[in-house]
C-alpha positions as CSV (number, residue, x, y, z in Angstrom):
1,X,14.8,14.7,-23.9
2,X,18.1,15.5,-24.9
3,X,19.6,13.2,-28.1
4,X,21.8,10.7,-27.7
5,X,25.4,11.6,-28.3
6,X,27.0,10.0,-31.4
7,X,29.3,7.4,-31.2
8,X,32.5,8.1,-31.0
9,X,35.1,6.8,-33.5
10,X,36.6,4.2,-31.0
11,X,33.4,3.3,-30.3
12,X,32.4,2.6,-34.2
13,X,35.9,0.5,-34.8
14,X,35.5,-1.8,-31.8
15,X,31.6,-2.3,-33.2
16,X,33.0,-2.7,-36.6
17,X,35.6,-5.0,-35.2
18,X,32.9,-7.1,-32.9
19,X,30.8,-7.4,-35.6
20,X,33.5,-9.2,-37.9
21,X,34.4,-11.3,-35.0
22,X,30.8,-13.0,-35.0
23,X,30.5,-13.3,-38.5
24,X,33.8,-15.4,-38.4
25,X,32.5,-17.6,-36.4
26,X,29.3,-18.0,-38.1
27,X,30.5,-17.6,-41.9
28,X,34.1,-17.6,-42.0
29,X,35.8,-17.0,-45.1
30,X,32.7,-16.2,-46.7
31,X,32.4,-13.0,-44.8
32,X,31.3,-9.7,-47.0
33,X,31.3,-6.3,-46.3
34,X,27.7,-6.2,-47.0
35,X,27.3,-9.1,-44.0
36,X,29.6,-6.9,-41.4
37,X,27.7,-3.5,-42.5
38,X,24.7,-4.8,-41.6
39,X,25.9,-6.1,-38.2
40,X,28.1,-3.1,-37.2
41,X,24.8,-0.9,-38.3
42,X,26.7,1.0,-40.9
43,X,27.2,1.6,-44.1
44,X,29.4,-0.2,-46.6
45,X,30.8,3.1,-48.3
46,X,31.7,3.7,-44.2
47,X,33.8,0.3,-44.4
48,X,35.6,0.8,-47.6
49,X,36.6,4.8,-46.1
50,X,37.8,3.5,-43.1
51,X,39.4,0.2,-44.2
52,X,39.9,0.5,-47.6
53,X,39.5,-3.1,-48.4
54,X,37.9,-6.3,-46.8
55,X,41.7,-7.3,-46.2
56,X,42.3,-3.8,-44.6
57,X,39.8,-4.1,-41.9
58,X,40.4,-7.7,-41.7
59,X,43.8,-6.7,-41.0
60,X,42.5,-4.1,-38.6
61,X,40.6,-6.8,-36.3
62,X,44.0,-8.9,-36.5
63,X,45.9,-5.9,-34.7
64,X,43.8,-5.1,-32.4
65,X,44.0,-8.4,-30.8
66,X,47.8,-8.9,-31.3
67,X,48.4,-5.7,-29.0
68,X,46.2,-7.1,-26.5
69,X,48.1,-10.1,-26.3
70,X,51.5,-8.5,-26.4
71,X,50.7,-5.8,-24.5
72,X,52.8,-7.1,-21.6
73,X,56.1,-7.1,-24.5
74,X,55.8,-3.6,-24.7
75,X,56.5,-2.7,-21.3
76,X,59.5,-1.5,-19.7
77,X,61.2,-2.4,-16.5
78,X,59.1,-5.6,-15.7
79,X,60.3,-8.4,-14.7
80,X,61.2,-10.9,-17.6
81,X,59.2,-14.0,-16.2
82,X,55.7,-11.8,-15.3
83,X,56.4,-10.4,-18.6
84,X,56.1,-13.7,-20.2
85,X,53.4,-14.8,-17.9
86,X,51.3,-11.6,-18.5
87,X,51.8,-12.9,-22.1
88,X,50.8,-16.2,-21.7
89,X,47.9,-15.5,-19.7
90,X,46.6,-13.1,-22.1
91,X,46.9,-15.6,-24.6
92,X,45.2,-18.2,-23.2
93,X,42.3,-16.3,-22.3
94,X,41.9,-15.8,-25.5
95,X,42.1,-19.0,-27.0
96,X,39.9,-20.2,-24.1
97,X,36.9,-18.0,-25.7
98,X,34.3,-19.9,-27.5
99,X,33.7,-18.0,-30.4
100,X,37.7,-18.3,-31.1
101,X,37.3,-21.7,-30.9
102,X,34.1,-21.9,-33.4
103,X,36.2,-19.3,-36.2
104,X,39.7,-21.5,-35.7
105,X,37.4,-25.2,-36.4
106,X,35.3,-23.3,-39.7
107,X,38.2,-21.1,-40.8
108,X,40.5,-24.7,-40.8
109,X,37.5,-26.4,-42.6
110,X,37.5,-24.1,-45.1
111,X,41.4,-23.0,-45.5
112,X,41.5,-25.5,-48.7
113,X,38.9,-23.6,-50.7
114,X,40.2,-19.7,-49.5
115,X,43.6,-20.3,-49.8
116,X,45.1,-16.9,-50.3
117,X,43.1,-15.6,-47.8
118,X,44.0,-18.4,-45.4
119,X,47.4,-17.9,-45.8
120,X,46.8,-13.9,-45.2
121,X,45.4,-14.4,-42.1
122,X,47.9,-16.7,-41.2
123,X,50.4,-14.0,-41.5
124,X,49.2,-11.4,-40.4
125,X,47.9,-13.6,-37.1
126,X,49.8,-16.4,-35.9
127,X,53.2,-15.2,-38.1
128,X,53.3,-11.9,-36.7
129,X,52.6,-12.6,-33.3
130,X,55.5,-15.0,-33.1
131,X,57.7,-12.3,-34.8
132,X,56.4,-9.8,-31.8
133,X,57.5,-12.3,-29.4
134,X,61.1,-13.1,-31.1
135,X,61.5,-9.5,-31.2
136,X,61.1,-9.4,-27.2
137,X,63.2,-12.4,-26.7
138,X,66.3,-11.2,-28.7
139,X,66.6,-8.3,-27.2
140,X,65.9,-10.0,-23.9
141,X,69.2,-11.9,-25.0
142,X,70.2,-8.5,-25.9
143,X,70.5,-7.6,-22.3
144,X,71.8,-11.3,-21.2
145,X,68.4,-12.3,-19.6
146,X,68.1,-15.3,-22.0
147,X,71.2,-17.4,-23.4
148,X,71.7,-16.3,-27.1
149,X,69.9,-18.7,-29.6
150,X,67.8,-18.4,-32.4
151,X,65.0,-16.1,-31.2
152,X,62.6,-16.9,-34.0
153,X,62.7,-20.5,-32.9
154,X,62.4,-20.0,-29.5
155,X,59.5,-17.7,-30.1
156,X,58.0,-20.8,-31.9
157,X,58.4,-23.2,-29.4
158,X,57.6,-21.0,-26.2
159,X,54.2,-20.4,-28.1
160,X,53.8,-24.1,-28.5
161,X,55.1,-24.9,-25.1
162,X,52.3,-21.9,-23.9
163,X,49.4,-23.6,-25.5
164,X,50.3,-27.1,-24.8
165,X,47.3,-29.1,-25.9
166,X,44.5,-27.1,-24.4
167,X,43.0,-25.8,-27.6
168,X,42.8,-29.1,-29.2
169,X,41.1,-30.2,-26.1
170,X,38.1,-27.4,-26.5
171,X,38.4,-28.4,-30.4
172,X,37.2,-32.0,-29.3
173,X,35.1,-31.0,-26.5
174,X,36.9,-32.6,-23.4
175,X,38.1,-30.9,-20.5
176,X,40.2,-28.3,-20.9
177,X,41.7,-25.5,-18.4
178,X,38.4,-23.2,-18.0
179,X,39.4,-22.3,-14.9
180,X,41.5,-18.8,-14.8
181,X,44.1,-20.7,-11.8
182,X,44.6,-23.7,-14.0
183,X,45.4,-21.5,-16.8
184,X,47.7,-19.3,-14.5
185,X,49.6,-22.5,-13.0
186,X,49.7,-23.7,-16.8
187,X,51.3,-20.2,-18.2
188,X,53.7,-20.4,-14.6
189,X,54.7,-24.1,-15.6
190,X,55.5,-23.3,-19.6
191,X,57.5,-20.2,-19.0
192,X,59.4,-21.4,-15.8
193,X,60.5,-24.6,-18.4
194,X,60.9,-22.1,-21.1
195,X,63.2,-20.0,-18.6
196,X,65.3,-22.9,-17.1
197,X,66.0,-24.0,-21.0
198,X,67.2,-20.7,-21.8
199,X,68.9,-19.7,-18.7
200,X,72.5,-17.9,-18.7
201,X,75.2,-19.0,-16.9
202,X,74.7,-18.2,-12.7
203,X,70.8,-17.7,-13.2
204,X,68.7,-20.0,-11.1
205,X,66.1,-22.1,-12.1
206,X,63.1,-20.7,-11.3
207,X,60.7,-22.5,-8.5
208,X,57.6,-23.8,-10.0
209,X,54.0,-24.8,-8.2
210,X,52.3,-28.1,-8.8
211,X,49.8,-28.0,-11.7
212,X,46.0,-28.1,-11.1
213,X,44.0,-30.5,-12.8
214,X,42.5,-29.0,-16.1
215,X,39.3,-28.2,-15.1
């Protein structure tokens, strides 16, 4: 019998990275190298190598998911609403996960006694994925798709207008929008409003469907 092949570096990351999202959710701030060694099934030398620090490959796991959400920013020659929609829907899906749910409630808990660290991960998570996004919609005013404004600010409130109160509803345990069609009539609604508020002059509102219920 032939050996299994080794892992490829891809393959170590995104164990690496899986392993610190589940001790987040379990242990939060609290996390140690030793703890994500021992899930990802490496050593801790291995970590500091590849990372350099706990903040490094904290930093790391923080990327990764910021390009998957803004994955749909980065391409070229879509439309601007499914661009935004793309977005939205991505972002959703991830808040809708569980686990993301379980590390937001224990990392909030705990935010008073790590507060550097919260205020790191802040930044590098929620901070830069609203800079991503005003990026996108200035030059989107750029190129007269969107009536000039302040594009940090309307990054800000096209995230808030995106998550609505859907998170806080899986933070308390009621229905929410588990369903990927009430998610995608949500995202449609948001960015349709979002659109109509920042519309140039001669652009038509955009049509929008009825909403589902939540669940």
């Amino acid at each position: 019998m032939q050996p299994s092949p080794l892992p490829s570096a891809s393959e170590r990351r995104q164990r690496v990275h899986r392993a610190v999202r589940e001790l987040l959710a379990e242990q939060g701030f609290r996390i140690s190298m030793d703890a994500v060694a021992a899930r990802a099934g490496c050593s801790k030398q291995t970590l500091y190598s590849q990372f350099g620090s706990k903040q490094g490959l904290m930093q790391s796991v923080m990327r990764e998911r910021l390009d998957l959400t803004a994955a749909s920013l980065d391409r070229h020659g879509q439309d601007p609403r499914q661009t935004l929609i793309d977005f939205a829907l991505e972002h959703l899906e991830h808040l809708c996960e569980p686990s993301v749910v379980a590390t937001c409630q224990l990392l909030s808990a705990e935010a008073h006694e790590f507060p550097e660290q919260a205020q790191t991960l802040y930044r590098d998570g929620c901070d830069t994925l609203q800079q991503r996004l005003a990026s996108w919609i200035e030059n989107a005013m750029r190129k007269g798709q969107l009536r000039h404004d302040q594009p940090h600010l309307a990054a800000e409130l096209l995230l808030s207008m995106i998550v609505g109160l859907d998170f806080e509803r899986q933070r308390f345990a009621v229905p929410h929008r588990a369903r990927p069609s009430a998610r995608r009539q949500w995202a449609e609604y948001a960015v349709d409003a979002f659109l109509r508020a920042f519309a140039t002059a001669g652009v038509p509102p955009a049509a929008t469907a009825p909403l589902l219920q939540n669940n």
